[in-house]
C-alpha positions, 0 to 999 in steps of 0.5 A: 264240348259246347261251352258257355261262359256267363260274364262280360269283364277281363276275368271272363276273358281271361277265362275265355282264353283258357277255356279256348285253350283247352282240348275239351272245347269245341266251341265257346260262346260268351254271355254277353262277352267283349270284344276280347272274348270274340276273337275266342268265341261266339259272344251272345247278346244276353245278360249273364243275370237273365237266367229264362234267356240262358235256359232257351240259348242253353237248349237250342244250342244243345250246351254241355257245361255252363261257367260262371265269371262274375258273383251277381248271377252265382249270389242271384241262384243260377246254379240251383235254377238249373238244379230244379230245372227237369231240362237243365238239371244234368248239365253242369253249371261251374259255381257255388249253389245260392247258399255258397255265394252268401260267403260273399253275398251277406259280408253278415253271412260270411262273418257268422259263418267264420265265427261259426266255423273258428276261422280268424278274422277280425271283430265285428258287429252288425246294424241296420235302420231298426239298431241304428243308435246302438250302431253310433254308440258301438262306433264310439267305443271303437278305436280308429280307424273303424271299417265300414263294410256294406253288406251286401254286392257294392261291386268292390266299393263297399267297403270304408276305412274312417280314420275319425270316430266323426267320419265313421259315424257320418258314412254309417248313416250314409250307408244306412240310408242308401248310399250303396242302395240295398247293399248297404241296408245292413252294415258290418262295423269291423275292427282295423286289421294293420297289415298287408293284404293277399289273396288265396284261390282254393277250387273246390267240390265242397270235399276235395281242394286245390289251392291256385297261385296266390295274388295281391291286388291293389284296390286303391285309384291312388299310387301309393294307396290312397284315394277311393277303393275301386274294382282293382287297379292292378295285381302281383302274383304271386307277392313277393312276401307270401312264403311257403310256411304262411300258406301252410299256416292258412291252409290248416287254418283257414282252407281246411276249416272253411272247406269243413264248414261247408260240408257241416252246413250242408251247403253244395259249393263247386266252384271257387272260394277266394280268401281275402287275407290279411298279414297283420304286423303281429305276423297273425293271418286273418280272413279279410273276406269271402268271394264266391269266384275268382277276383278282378284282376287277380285272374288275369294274373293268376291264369297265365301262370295255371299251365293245366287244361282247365276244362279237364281241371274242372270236370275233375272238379265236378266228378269229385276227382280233383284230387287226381289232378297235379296243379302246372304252374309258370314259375315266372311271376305275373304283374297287371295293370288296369287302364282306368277311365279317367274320373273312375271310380266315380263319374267317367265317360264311356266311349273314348277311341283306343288306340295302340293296343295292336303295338303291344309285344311281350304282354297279353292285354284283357279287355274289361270295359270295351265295345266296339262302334262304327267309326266316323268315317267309311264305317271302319269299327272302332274299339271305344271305352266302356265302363270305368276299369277299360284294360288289363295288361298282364306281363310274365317274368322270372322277376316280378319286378321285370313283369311290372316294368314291361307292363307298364312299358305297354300300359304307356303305349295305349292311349284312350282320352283320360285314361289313367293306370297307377304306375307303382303296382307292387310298390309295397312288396 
């Protein structure tokens, strides 16, 4: 099969590396790809957002199977531009329909539909421009902290915990007025859920489900969680807290319910669904959020432990047979850990010379923000940073504790000016 993978990040390379693993693909291209997916395929020069582009690539390349990495081109409608298209409609595309991606599109969307459907979640209301004032005076009967949660894509940063009734009133006008541009023209206020965090991938045709290992991601720039969220610093999988019974309770709970609200609102979602849930102290389980693929960096802690073909695992998926195919999953666990530009997540600079990346044994790293350059002198081709999370460094071991000392051990061995990696990934587990 000729196969194109929409994305440019480390989940898309380790998507890529997948993919080219498997016995179905005869060739790969990457749309627009990074340096990391190019020693896996053909890496194209288009945006993963620029659908006319990918129709005249897709046709003149005679593609078999389209697979989408990140949410911009999933919640934009890629899957139902090919759907309505006389010359693409038979080619598969790997990603929920326009509709499906509003589980992370509208954070308002999602919350309705949980609420709709009778999955548990926390508390909230919704506000605008137009409802402001009634927005201050809900924040005043809350009790704090109070989270703020843009409504729509904010590239992970939407989202704020106000630890006073002042700040939360202050950010909600801030964000009201463009602070996460349109984002964040709509704000969901929700209450505080005290707990820990983990995430649960369920693939799925909108009937059948497989639920993939599950992961904890560490979206703080701070060790120890503090300072300001960002795409993802680093990720377990699978957390050392999460048991066989808790992932009972939120399959019957949570998968089933959500995969069911699906079907009764008629909404068609191939892809994957990935529940964000908290643990909270009461020993409760509640969904956090909905996005409509797979996290980053979580992927590039789940994929190295999912031992099937992926390609059959999907074609599987897209024939409404998933349910013939037995999950392969690496009993070992699996730590990441992101080498950030230093100044992220807010400004940074680009452009920045790595080195030491060649030096790396027992660890596989994933290129998220990378480009290559000509170098200096005789032309030789740099690899340089480019965009605010630089690399991902994922180890493998019985013990997770093990996975995240090599990883560490290797994060220290690339160097690049700034760069910057928490050094207590797993510390609350």
């Amino acid at each position: 099969m000729q196969i194109l993978l929409l994305g440019s990040g480390g989940r898309e390379h380790a998507f890529a590396l997948k993919i080219a693993q498997s016995k179905q693909c005869t060739h790969l291209f990457i749309a627009p790809g990074n340096p990391g997916t190019a020693a896996l395929g053909t890496n194209v020069d288009i945006a993963a957002t620029d659908f006319p582009a990918i129709k005249k690539f897709v046709v003149e390349n005679a593609i078999n199977f389209v697979i989408v990495g990140p949410e911009a081109p999933l919640v934009a409608g890629i899957y139902d531009y090919f759907k309505s298209d006389e010359v693409l409609k038979n080619i598969p595309v790997f990603g929920p329909s326009q509709k499906g991606a509003q589980l992370e599109g509208s954070k308002a969307f999602s919350k309705a539909f949980m609420l709709r459907h009778q999955i548990p979640t926390a508390a909230y209301a919704e506000f605008t421009l137009q409802n402001k004032e009634e927005g201050l005076q809900y924040i005043e009967q809350q009790q704090t902290p109070i989270v703020l949660k843009a409504d729509g894509l904010a590239a992970g940063k939407g989202v704020l915990i106000c630890a006073t009734i002042e700040e939360a009133k202050s950010e909600f006008n801030q964000m009201l007025d463009g602070k996460f541009g349109d984002a964040s023209a709509k704000v969901v206020i929700e209450e505080f859920m005290d707990g820990i965090e983990f995430s649960v991938f369920v693939l799925t045709n909108g009937t059948e489900y497989k639920i993939l290992p599950t992961a904890k991601d560490y979206k703080r720039i701070g060790e120890g969680d503090t300072g300001l969220n960002t795409g993802g610093m680093g990720a377990v999988s699978p957390p050392a807290f999460v048991t066989n019974e808790m992932i009972q309770i939120v399959e019957s709970t949570i998968v089933q319910p959500t995969i069911a609200g699906l079907q009764k609102d008629d909404i068609e979602y191939i892809g994957f669904v990935y529940v964000g849930l908290m643990y909270l102290k009461t020993g409760e389980l509640k969904v956090v959020e909905y996005n409509c693929r797979m996290g980053d960096p979580e992927t590039e802690a789940v994929f190295p432990r999912w031992k099937n073909d992926i390609i059959e695992t999907f074609q599987a998926t897209i024939q409404q047979q998933l349910n013939s195919i037995n999950l392969e999953i690496d009993e070992r666990a699996a730590t990441t850990i992101i080498l950030a530009s230093g100044g992220y997540p807010e400004t940074f600079e680009k452009g920045k010379v790595i080195t030491g990346i060649n030096t790396i044994e027992d660890s596989i790293v994933f290129h998220c923000g990378t480009k290559l350059v000509d170098g200096d002198t005789n032309q030789e081709v740099q690899l340089v940073t480019n965009g605010g999370r630089v690399l991902a460094v994922t180890s493998l071991h019985k013990d997770w504790k093990q996975a995240t000392q090599i990883s560490n051990k290797n994060a220290e061995k690339i160097a690049f000016e700034g760069r910057y990696y928490r050094r207590d990934i797993g510390f609350d587990l």
